[in-house]
N, C-alpha and C positions, 0 to 999 in steps of 0.2 A: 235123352239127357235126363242124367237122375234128379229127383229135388234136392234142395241145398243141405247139409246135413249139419250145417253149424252155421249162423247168422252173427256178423260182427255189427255192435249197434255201438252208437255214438251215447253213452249213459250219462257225460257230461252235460249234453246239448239237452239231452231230452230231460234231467232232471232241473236244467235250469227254464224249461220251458215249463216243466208242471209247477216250479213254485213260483213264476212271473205268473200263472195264469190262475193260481189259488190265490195270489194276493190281492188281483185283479177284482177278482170276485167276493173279497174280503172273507175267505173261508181260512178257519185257523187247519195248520197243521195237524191238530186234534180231533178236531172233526172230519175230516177229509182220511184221517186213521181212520175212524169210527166209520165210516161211511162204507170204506173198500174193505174192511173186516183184515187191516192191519196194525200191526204193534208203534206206535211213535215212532220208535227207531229204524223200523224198516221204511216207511215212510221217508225219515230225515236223510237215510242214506245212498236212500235214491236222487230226491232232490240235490244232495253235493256229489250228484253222481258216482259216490261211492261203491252201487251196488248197482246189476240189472235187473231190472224185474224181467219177470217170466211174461208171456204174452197175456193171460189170463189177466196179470195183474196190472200190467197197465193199462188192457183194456178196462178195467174196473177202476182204476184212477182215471182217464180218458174221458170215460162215462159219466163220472161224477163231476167234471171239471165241465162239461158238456162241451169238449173236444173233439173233431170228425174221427172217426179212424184211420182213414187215407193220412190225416198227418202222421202218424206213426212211420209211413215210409219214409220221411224225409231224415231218422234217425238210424236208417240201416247201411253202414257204409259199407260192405260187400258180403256175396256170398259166397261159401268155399261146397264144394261137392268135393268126398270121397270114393266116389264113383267113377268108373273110366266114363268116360266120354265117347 
């Protein structure tokens, strides 16, 4: 079986979990930019799940919000393979 070659992720869920969990911790938006070496807006646009982040990049918000990894699976809601099987 091939690996997956496209991951559908739930960006709603999971950017409403990074900003319940930044506010939690009382970090602004701005810093939490500053921190993962992203622009405000990319930030904000995850958080209203407007956007996906790339894996890198949410393990770098993840990390900073001192988030496990393993939670990141609970936002992948299937995988598609291009591959015969």
């Amino acid at each position: 079986m091939a690996p997956p070659s496209s991951i559908s992720f739930n960006s709603v869920e999971f950017g409403k979990m990074i900003r319940k969990k930044r506010k939690e911790l009382n970090y602004t938006a701005e810093k939490l930019s500053e921190d993962c070496n992203l622009c405000d807006r990319s930030l904000r646009n995850i958080e209203l799940g407007k956007s996906t982040p790339k894996l890198d990049t949410a393990m770098r918000i993840m990390n900073a919000l001192q988030i496990e990894p393993e939670i990141l699976s609970k936002y992948i809601i299937s995988e598609e393979s291009t591959a015969d099987e």
